[in-house]
SELUMSE-463609 format. One record per residue: x, y, z negated of N, C-alpha, C in turn; residue in one letter. Coordinates in steps of 0.05 Angstrom, whole numbers, padded with zeros to 5 digits, always signed. Layout:
N
XYZXYZXYZa/...
This chain:
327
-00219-00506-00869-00240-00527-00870-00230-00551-00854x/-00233-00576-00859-00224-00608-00852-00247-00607-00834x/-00243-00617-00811-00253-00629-00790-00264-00664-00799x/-00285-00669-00805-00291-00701-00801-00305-00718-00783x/-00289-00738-00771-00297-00751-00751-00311-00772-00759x/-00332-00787-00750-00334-00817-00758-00331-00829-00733x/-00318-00848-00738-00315-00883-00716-00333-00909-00723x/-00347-00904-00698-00371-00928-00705-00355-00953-00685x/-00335-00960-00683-00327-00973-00663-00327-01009-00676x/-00341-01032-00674-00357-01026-00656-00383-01009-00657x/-00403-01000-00637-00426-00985-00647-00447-00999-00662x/-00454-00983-00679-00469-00982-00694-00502-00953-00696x/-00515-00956-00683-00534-00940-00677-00538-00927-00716x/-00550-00941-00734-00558-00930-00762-00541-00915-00770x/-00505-00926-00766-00489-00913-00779-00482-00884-00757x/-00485-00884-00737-00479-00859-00723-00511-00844-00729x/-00527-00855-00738-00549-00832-00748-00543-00822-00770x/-00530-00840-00786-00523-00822-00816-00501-00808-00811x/-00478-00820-00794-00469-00792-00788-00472-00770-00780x/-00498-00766-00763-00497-00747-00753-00518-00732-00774x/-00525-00745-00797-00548-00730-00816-00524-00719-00833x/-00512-00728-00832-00485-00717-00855-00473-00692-00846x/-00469-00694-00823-00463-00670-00814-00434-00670-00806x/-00420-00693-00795-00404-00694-00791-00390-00678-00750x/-00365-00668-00752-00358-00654-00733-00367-00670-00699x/-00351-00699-00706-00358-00714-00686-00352-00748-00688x/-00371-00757-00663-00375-00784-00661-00341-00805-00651x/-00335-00824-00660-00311-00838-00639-00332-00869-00629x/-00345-00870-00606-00349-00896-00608-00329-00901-00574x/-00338-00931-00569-00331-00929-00536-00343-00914-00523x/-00330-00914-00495-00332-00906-00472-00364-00899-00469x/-00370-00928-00467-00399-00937-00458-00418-00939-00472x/-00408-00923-00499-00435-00918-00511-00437-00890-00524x/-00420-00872-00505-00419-00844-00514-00458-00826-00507x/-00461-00842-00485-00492-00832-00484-00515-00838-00496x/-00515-00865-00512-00521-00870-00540-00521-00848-00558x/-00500-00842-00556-00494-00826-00589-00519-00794-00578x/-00505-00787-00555-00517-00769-00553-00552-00760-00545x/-00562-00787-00545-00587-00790-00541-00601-00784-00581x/-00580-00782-00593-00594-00780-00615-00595-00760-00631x/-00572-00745-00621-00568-00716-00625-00547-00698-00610x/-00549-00673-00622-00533-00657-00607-00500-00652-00619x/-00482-00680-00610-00460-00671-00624-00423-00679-00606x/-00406-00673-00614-00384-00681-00598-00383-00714-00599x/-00381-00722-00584-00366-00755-00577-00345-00758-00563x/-00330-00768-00577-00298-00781-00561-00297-00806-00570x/-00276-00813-00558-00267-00839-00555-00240-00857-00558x/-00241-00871-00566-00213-00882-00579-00199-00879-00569x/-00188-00878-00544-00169-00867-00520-00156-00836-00526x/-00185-00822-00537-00180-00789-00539-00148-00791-00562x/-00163-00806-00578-00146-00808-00616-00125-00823-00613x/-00099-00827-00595-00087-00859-00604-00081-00865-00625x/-00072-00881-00637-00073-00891-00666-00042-00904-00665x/-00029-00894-00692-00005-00899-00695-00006-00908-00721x/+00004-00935-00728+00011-00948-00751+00037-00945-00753x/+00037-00930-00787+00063-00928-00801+00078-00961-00810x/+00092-00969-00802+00100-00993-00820+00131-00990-00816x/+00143-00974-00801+00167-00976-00815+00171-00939-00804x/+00209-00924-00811+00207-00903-00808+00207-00896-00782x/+00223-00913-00758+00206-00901-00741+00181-00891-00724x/+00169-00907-00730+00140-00891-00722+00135-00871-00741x/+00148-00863-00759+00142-00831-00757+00143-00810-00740x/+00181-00825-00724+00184-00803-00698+00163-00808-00679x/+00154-00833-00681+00131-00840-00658+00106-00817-00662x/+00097-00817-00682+00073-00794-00686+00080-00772-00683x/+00098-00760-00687+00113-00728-00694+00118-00719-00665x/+00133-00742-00644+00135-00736-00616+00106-00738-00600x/+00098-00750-00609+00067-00753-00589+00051-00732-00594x/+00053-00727-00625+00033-00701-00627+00045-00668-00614x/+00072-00670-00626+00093-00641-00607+00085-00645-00577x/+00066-00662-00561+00065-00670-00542+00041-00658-00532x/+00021-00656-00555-00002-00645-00549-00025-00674-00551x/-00010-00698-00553-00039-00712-00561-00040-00716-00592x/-00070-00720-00590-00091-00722-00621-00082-00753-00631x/-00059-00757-00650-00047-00777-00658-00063-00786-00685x/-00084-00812-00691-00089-00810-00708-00066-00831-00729x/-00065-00834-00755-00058-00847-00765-00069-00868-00781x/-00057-00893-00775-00083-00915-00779-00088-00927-00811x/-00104-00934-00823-00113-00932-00847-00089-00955-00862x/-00084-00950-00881-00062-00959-00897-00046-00948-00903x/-00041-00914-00891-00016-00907-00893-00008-00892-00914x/+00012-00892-00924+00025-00878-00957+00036-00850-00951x/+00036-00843-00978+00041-00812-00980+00063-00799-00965x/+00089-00810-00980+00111-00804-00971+00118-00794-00946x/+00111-00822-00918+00119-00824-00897+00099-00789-00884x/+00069-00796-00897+00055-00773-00891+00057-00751-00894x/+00083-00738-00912+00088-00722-00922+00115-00711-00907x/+00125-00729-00893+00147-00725-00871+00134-00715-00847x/+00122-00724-00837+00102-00726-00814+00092-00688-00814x/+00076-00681-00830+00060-00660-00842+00083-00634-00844x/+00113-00640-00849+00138-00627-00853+00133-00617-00821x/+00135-00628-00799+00147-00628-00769+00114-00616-00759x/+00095-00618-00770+00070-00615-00739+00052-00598-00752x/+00038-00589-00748+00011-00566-00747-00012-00574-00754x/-00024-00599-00736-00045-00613-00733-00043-00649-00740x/-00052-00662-00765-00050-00683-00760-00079-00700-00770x/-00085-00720-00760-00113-00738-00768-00102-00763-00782x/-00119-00778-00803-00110-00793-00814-00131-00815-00816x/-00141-00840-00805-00161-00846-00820-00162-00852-00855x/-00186-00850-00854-00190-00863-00882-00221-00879-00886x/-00221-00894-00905-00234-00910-00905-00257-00912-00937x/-00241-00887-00950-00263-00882-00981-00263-00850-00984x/-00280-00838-01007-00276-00816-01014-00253-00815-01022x/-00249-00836-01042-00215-00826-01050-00192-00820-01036x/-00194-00838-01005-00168-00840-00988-00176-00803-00982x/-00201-00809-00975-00203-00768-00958-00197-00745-00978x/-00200-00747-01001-00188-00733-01019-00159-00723-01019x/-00157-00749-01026-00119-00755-01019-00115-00740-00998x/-00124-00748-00970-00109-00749-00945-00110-00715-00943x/-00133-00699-00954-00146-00674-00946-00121-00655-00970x/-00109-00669-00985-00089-00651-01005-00058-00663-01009x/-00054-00683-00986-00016-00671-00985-00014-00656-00983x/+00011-00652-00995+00030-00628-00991+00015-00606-01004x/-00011-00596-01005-00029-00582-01019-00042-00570-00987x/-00031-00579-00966-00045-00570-00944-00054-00592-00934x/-00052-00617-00931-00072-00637-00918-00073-00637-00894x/-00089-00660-00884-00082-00662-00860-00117-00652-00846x/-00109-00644-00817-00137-00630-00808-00158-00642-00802x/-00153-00670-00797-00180-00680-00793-00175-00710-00798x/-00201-00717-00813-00205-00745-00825-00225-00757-00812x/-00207-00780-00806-00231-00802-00789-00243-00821-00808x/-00270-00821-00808-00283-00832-00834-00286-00860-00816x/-00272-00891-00824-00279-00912-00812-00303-00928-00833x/-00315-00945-00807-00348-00962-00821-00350-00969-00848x/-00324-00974-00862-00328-00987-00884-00331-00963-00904x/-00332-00939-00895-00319-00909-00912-00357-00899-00912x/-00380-00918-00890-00395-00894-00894-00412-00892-00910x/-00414-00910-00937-00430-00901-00958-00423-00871-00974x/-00389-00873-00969-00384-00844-00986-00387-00826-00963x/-00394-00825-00942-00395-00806-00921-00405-00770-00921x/-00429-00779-00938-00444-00746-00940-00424-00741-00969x/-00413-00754-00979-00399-00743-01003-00380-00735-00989x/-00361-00739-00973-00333-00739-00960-00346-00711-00940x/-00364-00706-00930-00364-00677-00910-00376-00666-00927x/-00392-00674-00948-00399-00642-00972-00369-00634-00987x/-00345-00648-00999-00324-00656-01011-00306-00634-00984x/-00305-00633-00962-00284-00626-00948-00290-00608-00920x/-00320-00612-00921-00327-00586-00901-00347-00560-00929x/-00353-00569-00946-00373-00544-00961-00357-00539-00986x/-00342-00556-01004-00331-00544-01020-00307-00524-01009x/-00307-00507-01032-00275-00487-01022-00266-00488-01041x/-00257-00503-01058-00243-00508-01084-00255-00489-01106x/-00234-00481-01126-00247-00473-01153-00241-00438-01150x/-00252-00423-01166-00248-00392-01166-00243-00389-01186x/-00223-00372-01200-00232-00361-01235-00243-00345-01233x/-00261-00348-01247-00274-00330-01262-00274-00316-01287x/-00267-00283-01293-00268-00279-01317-00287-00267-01331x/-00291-00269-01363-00300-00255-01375-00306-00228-01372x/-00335-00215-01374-00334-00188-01371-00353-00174-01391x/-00347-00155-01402-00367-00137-01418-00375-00117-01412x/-00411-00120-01406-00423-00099-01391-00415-00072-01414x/-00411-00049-01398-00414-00023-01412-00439-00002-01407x/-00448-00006-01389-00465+00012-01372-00489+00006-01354x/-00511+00012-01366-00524+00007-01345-00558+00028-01329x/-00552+00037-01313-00574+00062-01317-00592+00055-01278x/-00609+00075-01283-00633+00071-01264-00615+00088-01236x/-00621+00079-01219-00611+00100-01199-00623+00121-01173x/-00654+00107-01177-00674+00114-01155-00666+00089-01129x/-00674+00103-01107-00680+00077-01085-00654+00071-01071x/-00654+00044-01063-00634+00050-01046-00633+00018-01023x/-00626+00018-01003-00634-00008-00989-00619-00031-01002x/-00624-00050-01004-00620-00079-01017-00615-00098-01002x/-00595-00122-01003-00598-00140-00989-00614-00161-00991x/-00634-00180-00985-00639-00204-00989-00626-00228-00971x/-00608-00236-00977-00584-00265-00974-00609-00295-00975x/-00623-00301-00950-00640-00327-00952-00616-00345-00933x/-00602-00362-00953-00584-00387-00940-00616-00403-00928x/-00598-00427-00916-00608-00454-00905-00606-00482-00928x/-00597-00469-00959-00587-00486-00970-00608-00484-01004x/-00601-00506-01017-00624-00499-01040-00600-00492-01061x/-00592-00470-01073-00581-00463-01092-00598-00478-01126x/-00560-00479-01146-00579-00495-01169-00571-00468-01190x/-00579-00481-01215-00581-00466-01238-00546-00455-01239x/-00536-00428-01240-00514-00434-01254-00491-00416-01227x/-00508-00418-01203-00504-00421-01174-00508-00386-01163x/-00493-00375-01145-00498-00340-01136-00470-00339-01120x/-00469-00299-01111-00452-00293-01092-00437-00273-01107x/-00406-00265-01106-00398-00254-01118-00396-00222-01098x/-00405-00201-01115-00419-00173-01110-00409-00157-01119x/-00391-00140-01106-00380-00117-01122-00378-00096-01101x/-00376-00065-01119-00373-00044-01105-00334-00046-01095x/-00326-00062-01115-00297-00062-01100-00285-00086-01094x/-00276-00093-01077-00261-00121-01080-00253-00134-01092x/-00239-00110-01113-00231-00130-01137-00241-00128-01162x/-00263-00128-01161-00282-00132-01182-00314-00132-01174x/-00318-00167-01165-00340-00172-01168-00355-00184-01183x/-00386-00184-01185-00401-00195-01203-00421-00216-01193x/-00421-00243-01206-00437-00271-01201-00456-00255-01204x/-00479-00252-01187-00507-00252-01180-00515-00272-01178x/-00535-00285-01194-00547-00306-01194-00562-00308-01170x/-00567-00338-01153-00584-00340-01142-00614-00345-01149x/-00649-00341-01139-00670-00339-01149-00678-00367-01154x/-00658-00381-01179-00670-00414-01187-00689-00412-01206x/-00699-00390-01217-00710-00383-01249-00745-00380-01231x/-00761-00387-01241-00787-00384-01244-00798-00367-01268x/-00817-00349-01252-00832-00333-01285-00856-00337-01273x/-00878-00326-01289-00902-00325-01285-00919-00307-01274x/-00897-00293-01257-00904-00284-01235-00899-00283-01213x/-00876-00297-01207-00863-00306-01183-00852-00337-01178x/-00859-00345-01160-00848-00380-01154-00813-00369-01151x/-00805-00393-01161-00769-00391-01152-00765-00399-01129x/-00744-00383-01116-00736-00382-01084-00709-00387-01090x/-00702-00418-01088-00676-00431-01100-00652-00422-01077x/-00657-00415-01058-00656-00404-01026-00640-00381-01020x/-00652-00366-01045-00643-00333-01042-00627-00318-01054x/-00609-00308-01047-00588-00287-01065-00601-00260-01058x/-00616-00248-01077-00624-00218-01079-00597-00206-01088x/-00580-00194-01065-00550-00194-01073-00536-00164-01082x/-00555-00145-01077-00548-00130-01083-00550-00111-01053x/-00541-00076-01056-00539-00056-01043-00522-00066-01020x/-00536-00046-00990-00521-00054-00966-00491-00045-00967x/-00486-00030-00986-00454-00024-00978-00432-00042-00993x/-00442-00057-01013-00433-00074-01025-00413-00093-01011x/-00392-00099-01028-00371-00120-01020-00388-00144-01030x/-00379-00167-01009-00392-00200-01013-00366-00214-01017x/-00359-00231-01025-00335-00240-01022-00342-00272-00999x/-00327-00276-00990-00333-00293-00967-00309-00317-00972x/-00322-00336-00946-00307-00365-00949-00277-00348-00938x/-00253-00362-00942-00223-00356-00930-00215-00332-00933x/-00221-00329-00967-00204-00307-00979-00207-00279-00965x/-00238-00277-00956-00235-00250-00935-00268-00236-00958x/-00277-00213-00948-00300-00209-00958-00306-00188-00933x/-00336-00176-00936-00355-00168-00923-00370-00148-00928x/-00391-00126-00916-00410-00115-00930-00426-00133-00928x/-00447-00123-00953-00470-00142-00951-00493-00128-00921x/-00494-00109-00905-00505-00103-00883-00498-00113-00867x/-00472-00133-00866-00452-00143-00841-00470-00167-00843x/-00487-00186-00859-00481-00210-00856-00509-00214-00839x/-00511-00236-00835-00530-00249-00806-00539-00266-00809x/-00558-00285-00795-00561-00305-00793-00545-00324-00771x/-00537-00347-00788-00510-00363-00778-00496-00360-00796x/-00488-00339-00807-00463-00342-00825-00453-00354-00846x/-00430-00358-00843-00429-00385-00872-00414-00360-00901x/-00428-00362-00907-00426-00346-00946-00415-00361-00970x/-00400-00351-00982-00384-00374-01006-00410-00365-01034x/-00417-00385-01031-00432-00390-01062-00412-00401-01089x/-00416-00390-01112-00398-00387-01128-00412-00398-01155x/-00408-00416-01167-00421-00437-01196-00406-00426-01218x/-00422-00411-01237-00410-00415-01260-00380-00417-01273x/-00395-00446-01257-00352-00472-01266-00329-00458-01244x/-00341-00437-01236-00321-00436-01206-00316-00448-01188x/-00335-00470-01182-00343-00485-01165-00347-00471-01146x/-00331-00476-01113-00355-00461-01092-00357-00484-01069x/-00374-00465-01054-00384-00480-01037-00398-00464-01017x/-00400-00468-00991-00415-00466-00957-00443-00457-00961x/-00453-00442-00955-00481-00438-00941-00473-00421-00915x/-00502-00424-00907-00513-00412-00881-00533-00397-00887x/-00533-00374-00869-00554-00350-00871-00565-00357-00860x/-00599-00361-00870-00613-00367-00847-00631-00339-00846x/-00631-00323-00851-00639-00283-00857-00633-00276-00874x/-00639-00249-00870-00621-00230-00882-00638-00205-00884x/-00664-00202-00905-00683-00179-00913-00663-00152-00920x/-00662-00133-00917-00657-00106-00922-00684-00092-00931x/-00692-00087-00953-00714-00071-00960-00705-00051-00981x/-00723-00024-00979-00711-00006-00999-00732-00008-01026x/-00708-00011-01045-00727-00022-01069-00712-00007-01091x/-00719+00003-01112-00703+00012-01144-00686-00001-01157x/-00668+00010-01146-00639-00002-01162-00625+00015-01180x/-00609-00002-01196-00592-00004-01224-00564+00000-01215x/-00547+00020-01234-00524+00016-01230-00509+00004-01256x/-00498-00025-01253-00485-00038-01272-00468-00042-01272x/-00454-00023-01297-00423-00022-01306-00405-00046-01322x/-00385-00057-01314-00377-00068-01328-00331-00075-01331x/-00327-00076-01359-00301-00084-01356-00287-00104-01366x/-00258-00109-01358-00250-00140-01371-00220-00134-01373x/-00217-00142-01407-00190-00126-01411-00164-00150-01407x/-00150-00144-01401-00130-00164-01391-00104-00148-01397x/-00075-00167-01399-00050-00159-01404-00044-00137-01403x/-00055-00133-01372-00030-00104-01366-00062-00076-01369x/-00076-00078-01389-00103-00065-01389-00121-00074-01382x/-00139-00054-01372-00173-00056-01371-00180-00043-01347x/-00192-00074-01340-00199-00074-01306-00234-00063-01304x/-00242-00041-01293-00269-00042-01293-00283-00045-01258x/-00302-00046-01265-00326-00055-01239-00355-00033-01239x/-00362-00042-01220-00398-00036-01215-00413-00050-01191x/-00430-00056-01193-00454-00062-01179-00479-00055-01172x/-00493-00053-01157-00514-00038-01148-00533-00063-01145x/-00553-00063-01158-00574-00087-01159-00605-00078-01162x/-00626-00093-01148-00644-00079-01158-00656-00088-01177x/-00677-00069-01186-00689-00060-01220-00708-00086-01223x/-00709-00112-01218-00722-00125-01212-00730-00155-01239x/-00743-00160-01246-00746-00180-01267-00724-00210-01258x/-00723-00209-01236-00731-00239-01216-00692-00236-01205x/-00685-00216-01214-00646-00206-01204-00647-00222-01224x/-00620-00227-01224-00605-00242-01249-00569-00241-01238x/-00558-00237-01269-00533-00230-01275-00516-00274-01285x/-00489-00269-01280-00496-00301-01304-00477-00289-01329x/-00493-00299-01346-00471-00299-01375-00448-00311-01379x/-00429-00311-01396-00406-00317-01400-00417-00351-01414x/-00438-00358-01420-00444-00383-01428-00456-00396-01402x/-00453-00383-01373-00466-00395-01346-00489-00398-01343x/-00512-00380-01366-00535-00377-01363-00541-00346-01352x/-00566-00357-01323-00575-00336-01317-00584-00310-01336x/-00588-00288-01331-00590-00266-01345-00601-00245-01321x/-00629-00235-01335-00644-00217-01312-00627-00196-01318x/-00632-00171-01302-00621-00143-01295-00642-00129-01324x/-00663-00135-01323-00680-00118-01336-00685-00126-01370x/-00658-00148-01381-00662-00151-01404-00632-00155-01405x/-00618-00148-01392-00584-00144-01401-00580-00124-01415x/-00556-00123-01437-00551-00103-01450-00524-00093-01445x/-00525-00069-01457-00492-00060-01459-00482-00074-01479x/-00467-00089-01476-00448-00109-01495-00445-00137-01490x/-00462-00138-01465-00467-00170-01462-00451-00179-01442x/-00439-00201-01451-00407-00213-01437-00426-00229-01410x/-00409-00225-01386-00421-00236-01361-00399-00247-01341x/-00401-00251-01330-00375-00270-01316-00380-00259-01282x/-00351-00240-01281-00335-00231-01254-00317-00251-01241x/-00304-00235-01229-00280-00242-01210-00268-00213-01203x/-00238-00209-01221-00227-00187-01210-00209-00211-01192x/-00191-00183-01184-00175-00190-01159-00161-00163-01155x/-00138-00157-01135-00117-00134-01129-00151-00116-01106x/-00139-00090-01109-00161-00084-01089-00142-00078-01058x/-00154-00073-01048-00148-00075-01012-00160-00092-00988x/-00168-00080-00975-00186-00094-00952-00182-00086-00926x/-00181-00096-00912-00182-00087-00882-00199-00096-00869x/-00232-00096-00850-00235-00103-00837-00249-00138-00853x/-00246-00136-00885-00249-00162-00898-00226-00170-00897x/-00206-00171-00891-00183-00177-00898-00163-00169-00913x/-00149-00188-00927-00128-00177-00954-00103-00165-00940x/-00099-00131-00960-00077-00117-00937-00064-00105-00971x/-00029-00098-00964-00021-00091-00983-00022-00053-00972x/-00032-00040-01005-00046-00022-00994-00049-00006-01026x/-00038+00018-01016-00041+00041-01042-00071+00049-01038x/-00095+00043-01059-00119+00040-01056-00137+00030-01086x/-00155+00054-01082-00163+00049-01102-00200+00050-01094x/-00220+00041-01109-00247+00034-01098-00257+00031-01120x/-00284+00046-01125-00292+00049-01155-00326+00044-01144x/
């Protein structure tokens, strides 16, 4: 995840409120107006002294940034600067900041090399794209594939405890957590965006499935679904394979009637299968292979739905190479 800073320098009280509604990591103004900032909320402030600022204009100040930062200071790089030179720079150091001044520069700056640089200083003229630039580089997590799956199976199983997944965030149509009994084969659980006429939609909620259940999580790690909390940030998963950040803001465990739903997806080297544990509920929902929700209680055996396999192995949520199998 990219760190984003904004620089109100000079200050600007409106624009350090929208920064701080955006949600950005931290403030850069002066010295003397660091208690400003913080009279308005609760967030880091530094100061241009903290960041020095190094303009690329010819090749040496590359060694100039590369030695200052091996140095241990926060070297930012000042807005104008091109790929190339940044791409030298990024070769030699660990940690580097770049300003930028549009969505497009933070784009850019967030995918040299395909690793980017760690933190983007959003300057005044950058802050109309601002809440686009920290939803874009602190909540997205790029794309997932997703494949095709054809349910085979699906039967009643009696009781068993459930998770209820209530983020801090409003989930849309199309939108869920990926749920499987094995790591490498989970299933999009829709989040509760669907309204019936018996229940209001809780755009909020991932009814995610059984406590022993794998979640798959942000940084390629996954989880049980009993592990998770409030605070925690959860990878929400679109359809398009779109993902993206939430926050738990609770986490219901109730014992309710659940379904065990079978399903497989045939690929090159064979046929990968799965299951899930969900409950028997009108208001669950599966997504289809056309990215439309699909309840539990009107799915069929034959009806194509959209997973995520993967190798199986886990440690602790973490990926381990590992003779292992999980059904």
């Amino acid at each position: 995840m990219k760190k984003v800073i904004f620089k109100s320098v000079p200050f600007d009280k409106t624009l350090v409120t929208l920064a701080l509604e955006s949600g950005v990591d931290a403030v850069m103004v002066e010295k003397d107006k660091a208690d400003a900032v913080r009279a308005l909320g609760r967030v880091t402030v530094i100061t241009p002294e903290d960041m020095p600022v190094v303009e690329l204009t010819k090749k040496a100040d590359e060694d100039v940034a590369v030695k200052a930062i091996q140095a241990g200071k926060n070297v930012v790089l000042k807005k104008g600067w091109e790929i190339i030179p940044v791409e030298n720079i990024l070769a030699q150091v660990d940690t580097l900041a770049l300003e930028c001044e549009s969505l497009d520069r933070a784009l850019l700056a967030a995918g040299i090399l395909e690793r980017g640089c760690d933190t983007i200083v959003v300057l005044p003229e950058g802050a109309a794209d601002l809440k686009r630039i920290v939803a874009e580089l602190k909540l997205s997590q790029g794309t997932m594939e997703l494949s095709t799956a054809t349910v085979t199976a699906i039967e009643s199983t009696g009781l068993g405890h459930r998770v209820c997944v209530d983020t801090i965030s409003m989930l849309k149509k199309g939108q869920g957590m990926l749920i499987g009994n094995s790591s490498a084969f989970s299933f999009l659980v829709h989040a509760e965006t669907e309204s019936n006429p018996y229940v209001a939609a809780r755009p909020f909620r991932v009814n995610a499935g059984a406590v022993h259940a794998y979640a798959q999580m942000p940084g390629d790690k996954t989880t049980y679904l009993e592990e998770l909390s409030s605070g925690t940030d959860v990878l929400i998963v679109g359809a398009d394979g779109a993902t993206s950040l939430a926050t738990v803001g609770r986490v219901k465990v109730e014992v309710r009637p659940m379904l065990l739903i079978s399903a497989e997806v045939k690929t090159a080297g064979g046929v990968k299968s799965g299951q899930v544990f969900l409950q028997n509920a009108e208001t669950i929902r599966v997504v289809s292979d056309k990215g439309e929700p699909v309840s539990v209680v009107t799915l069929k055996v034959g009806d194509k739905i959209l997973v995520r396999t993967d190798e199986a192995g886990r440690h602790f949520g973490m990926r381990i190479k590992e003779d292992i199998k999980e059904g």
